[in-house]
N, C-alpha and C positions, 0 to 999 in steps of 0.2 A: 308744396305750394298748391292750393287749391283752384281750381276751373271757377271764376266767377261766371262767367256767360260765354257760351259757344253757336256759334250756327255751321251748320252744313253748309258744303259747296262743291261744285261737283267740277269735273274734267272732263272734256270728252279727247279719248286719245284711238287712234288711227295706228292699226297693225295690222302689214302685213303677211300674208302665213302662206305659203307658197303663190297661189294664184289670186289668193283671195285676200282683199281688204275688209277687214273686221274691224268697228266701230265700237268702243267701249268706254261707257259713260263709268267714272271711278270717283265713287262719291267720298269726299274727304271734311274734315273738320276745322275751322277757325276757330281758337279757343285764347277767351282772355282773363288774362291772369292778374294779379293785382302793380306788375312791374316789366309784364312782356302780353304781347300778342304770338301767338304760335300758327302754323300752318303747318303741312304736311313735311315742305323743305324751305319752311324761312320764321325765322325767330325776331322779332322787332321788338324793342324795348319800347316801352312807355316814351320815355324823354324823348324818342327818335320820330314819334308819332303827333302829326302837324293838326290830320283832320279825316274824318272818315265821313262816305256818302255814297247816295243809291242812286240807280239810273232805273227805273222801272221799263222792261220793253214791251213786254205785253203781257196781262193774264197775271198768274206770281210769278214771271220769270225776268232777272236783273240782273245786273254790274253791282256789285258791293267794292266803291273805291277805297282803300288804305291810303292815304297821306302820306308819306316818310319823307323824309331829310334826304333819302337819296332819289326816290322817284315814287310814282302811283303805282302802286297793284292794285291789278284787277281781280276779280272772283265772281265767278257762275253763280247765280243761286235761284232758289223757285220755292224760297220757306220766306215769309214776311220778317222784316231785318230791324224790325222798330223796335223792339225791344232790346236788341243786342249792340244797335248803334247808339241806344242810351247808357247805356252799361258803359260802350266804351269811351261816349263824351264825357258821364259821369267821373270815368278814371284821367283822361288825359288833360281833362279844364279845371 
């Protein structure tokens, strides 16, 4: 199955390592396909997918919201999303 359009998104995840709290941002992939959307640990089917949208908060840095059947995911990102939220209304309308 082929990657139609992907965008990066990142995590920022908090470890700590004896005394110290270590901050590490873990950049990951949103990738859609022609009958799923993929992330790192969640698989959505197309039919499952309502509506996708952006919260801009400052600069290029935003919320990229997923729609589902069962609730919103959210997603970090700081790459411009216009392109790849047309891809994926292109697929789900």
């Amino acid at each position: 199955m082929n990657c139609i359009a992907e965008i990066p998104y990142y995590k920022v995840v908090r470890k700590i390592i004896g005394n110290e709290q270590l901050t590490v941002v873990d950049e990951r992939f949103i990738k859609l396909y022609e009958k799923k959307i993929t992330t790192r640990y969640h698989e959505f089917l197309i039919r499952d997918i309502f509506d996708i949208s952006y919260r801009q908060l400052g600069g290029v840095e935003g919320i990229l919201y997923l729609h589902t059947k069962n609730r919103i995911f959210s997603y970090s990102i700081n790459t411009d999303p216009t392109g790849f939220i047309e891809a994926v209304k292109g697929v789900i309308y």
